[in-house]
C-alpha positions as CSV (number, residue, x, y, z in Angstrom):
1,X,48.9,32.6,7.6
2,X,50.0,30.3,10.1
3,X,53.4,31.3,10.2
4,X,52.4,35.3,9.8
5,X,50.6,34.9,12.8
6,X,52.9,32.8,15.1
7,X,55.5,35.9,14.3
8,X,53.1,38.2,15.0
9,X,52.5,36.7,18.6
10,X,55.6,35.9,19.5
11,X,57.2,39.8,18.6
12,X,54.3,41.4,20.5
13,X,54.4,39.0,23.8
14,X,58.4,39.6,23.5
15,X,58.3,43.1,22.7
16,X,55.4,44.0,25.7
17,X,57.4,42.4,27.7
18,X,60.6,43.7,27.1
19,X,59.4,47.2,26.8
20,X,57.0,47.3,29.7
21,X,58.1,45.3,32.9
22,X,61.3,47.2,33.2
23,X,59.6,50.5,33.1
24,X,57.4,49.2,35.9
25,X,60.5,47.8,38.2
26,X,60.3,44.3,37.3
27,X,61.4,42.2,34.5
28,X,60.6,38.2,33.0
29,X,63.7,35.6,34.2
30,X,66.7,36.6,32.5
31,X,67.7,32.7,31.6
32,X,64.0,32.2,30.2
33,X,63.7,32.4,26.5
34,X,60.6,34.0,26.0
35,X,56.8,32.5,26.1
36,X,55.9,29.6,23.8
37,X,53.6,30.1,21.4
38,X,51.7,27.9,19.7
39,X,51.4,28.8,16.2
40,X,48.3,26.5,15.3
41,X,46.3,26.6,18.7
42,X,46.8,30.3,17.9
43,X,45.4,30.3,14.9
44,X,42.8,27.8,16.0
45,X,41.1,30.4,18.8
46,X,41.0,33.5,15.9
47,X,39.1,30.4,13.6
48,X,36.7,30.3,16.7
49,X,36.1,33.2,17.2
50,X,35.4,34.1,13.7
51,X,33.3,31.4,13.4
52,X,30.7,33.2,15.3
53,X,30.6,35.6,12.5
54,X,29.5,38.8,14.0
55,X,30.3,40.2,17.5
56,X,28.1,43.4,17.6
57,X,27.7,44.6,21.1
58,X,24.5,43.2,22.5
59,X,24.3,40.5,19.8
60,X,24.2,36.9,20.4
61,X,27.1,36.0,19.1
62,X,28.9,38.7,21.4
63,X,27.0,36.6,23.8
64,X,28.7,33.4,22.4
65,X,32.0,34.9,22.3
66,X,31.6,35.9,26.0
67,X,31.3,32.2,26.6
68,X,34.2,31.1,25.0
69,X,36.5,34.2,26.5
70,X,35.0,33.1,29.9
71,X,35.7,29.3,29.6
72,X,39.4,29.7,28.2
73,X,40.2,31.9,30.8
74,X,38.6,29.5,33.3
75,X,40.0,26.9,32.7
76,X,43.8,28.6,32.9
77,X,42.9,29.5,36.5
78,X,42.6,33.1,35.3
79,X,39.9,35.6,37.9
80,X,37.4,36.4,35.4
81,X,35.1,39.2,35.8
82,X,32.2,41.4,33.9
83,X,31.8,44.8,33.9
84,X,28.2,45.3,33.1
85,X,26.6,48.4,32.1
86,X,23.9,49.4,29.5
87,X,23.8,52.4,26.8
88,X,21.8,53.5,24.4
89,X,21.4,51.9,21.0
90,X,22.5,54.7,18.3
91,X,19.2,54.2,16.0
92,X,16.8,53.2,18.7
93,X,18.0,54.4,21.9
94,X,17.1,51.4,23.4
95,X,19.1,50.1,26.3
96,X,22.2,47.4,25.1
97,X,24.2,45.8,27.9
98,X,27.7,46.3,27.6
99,X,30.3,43.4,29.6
100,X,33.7,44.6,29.9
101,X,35.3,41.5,30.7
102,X,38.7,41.5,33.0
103,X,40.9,38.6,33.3
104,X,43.2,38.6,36.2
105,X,46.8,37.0,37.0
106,X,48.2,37.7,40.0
107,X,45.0,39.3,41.3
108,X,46.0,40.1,45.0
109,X,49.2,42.4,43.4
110,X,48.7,46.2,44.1
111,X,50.7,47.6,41.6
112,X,49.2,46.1,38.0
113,X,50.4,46.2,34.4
114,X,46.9,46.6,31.6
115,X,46.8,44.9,28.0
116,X,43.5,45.8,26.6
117,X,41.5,45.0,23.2
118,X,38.1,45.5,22.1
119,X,36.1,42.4,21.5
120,X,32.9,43.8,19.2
121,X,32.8,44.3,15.5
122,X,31.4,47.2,13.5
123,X,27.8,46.4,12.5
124,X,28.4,46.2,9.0
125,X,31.9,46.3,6.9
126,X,30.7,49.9,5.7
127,X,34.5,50.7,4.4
128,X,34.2,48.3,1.9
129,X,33.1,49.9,-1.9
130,X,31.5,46.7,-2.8
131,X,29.3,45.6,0.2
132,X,29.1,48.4,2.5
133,X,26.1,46.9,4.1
134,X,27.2,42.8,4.0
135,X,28.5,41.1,7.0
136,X,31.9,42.2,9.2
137,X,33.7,39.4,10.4
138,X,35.9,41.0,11.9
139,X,39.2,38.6,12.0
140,X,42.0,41.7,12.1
141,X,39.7,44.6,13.8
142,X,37.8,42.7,16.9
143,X,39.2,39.2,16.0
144,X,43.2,39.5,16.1
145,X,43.4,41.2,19.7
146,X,41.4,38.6,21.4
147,X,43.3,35.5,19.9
148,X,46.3,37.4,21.0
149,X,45.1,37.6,24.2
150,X,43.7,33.9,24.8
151,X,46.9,32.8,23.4
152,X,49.1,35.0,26.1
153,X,46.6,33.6,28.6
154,X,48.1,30.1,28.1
155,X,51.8,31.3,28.9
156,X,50.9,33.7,32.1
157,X,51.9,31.1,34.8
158,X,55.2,30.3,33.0
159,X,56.2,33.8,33.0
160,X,58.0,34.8,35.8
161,X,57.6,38.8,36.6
162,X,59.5,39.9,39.9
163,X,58.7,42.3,42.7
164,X,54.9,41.4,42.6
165,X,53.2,42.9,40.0
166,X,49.8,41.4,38.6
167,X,48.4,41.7,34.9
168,X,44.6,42.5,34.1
169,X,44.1,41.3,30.2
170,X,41.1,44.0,29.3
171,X,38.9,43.2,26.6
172,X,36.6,46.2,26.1
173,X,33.0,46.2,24.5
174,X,31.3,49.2,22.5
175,X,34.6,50.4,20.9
176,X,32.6,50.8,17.9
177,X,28.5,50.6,17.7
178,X,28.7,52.5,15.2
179,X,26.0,53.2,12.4
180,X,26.7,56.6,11.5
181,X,29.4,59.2,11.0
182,X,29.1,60.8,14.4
183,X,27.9,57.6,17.0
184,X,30.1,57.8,20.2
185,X,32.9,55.1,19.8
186,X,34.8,53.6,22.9
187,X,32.1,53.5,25.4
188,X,33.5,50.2,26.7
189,X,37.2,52.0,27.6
190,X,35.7,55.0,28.7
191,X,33.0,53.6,31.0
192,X,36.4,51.6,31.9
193,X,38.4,54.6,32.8
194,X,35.7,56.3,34.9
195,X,35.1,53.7,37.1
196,X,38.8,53.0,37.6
197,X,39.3,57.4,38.3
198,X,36.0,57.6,40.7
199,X,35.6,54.7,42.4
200,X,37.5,53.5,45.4
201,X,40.1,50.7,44.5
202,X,43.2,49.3,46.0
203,X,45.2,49.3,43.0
204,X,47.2,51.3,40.5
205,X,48.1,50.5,36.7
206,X,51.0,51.5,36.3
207,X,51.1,51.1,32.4
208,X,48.8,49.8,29.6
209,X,49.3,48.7,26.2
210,X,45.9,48.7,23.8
211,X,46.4,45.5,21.2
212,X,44.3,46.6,17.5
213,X,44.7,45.3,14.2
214,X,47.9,43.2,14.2
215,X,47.1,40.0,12.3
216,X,47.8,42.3,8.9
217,X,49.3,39.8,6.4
218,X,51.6,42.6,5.8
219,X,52.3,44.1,9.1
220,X,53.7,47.5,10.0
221,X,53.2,49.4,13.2
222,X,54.5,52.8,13.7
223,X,54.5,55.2,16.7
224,X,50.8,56.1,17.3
225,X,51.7,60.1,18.2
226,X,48.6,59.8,21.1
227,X,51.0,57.5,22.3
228,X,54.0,59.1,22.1
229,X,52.0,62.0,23.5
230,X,50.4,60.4,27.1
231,X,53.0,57.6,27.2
232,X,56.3,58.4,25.1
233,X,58.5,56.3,27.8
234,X,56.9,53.4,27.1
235,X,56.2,53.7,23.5
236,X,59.8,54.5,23.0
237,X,61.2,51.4,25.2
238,X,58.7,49.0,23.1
239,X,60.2,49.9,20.0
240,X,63.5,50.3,21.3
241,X,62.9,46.4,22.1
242,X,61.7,45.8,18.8
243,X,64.9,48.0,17.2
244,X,66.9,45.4,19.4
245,X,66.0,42.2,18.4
246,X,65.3,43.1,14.9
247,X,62.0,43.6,14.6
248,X,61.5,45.0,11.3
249,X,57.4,45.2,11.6
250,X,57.8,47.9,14.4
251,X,59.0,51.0,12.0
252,X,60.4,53.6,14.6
253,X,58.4,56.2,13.1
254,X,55.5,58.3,14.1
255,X,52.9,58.2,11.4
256,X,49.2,58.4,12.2
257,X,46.9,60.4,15.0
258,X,44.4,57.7,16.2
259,X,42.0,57.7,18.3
260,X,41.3,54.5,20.0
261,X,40.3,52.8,23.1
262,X,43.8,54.1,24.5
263,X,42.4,57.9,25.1
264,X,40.1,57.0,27.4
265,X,42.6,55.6,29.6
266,X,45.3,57.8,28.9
267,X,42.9,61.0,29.2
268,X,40.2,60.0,31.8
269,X,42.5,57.1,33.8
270,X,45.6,58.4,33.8
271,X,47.1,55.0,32.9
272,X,50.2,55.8,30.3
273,X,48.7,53.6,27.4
274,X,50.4,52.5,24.2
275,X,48.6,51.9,21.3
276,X,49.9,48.7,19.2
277,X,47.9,49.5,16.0
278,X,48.5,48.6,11.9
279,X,46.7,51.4,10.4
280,X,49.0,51.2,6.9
281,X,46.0,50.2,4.7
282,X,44.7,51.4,1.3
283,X,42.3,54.1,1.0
């Protein structure tokens, strides 16, 4: 698992990077060999965030995850910020405060580059035959985007990106409160998006890249075709990288439809958003 997962890391920090930054103008140091992951620490931050079992949105252990999000990025010098806002409960339509949190290098840079997750789990693991009802950890969907995320977060000030240009990591809450077949999804992304469209800013994103499901033991990502859709120069150039250096887990192939926290920006933003997304799984 270890080793599965230091790959997975290192091919998506190399690949984002390859694929994004000279798209947007700028590029890493040519002479630098790449970011340094560390394959146990790695490992170490999806353990603690598993650990807290389930993240539902509004829950205490989303609470408790918020802590630990806001500490590690403290502590790496990282602008930290919460984007509060409540919405209603699917079965009780009682209020639940959602936190977008946004984690900021480079924070003074107008032009900006987005990686996003989401950060809740699914109330219950209802997919599975056995215990549709039991508890959903949540270590691949919710889990594998945020230890992907903490562990880039130790590597930010090592990388060196040219001509100015800041990185927001996103991690978006209410992607799925879901208890039934037709609850909203994405309410984090898409209260995300209409802030960034209506209110006044002094920004841009110029791309985004939305992380989901990529600690798969047996990892293949096509070409999400929303993706290829809103952002096709970027999608292309991110698996163009992975073509280059031999990355066999990104299959240059478009394969599934999803929709995913990236529509929101895509649609509503205007952000040209890639989806990185495993979605090769049994029925």
């Amino acid at each position: 698992m270890l080793r599965r997962l230091k790959r997975t890391m290192v091919y998506l920090s190399l690949l984002i990077l390859m694929g994004i930054f000279p798209l947007a103008g700028s590029k890493a140091d040519d002479t630098d060999p790449g970011p340094k992951f560390d394959a146990k620490r790695s490992f170490e931050y999806l353990t603690s965030v598993c650990r807290l079992k389930s993240r539902i949105s509004g829950s205490p252990g989303m609470a408790a995850q918020q802590k630990l999000i806001l500490e590690h990025f403290k502590e790496l010098k990282a602008k930290v910020q919460f984007q509060s806002f409540d919405a209603p409960h699917p079965i009780t339509g009682n209020p639940v405060r959602m936190n977008n949190m946004i984690v900021s290098w480079n924070p003074e840079a107008k032009k900006r580059i987005l990686l996003a997750c989401h950060y809740d789990t699914r109330p219950f693991p209802d997919r599975d035959r056995n215990q549709p009802q039991g508890l959903f950890i949540g270590a691949n969907d919710g889990g594998s985007g945020v230890a992907f995320l903490m562990e880039l977060g130790n590597v930010m000030s090592s990388l060196k990106v040219s001509h100015g240009y800041g990185v927001d990591f996103v991690f978006f809450d209410g992607e799925e409160l879901v208890y039934r077949q037709n609850d909203p999804y994405f309410l984090g992304s898409k209260y995300f998006a209409s802030q960034y469209k209506n209110e006044p800013r002094e920004f841009e994103y110029v791309y985004g890249v939305l992380l989901d499901m990529i600690a798969d033991k047996n990892l293949g990502i096509y070409m999400e075709k929303n993706s290829l859709k809103y952002a096709p120069q970027l999608t292309r150039s991110i698996w163009e990288a992975a073509r280059k250096t031999g990355v066999r887990e990104f299959i240059p192939q478009a394969k599934y439809e999803i929709r995913d926290d990236h529509l929101p920006l895509n649609e509503i933003a205007g952000i040209p958003t890639c989806d990185i997304i495993d979605f090769d799984y049994p029925v």
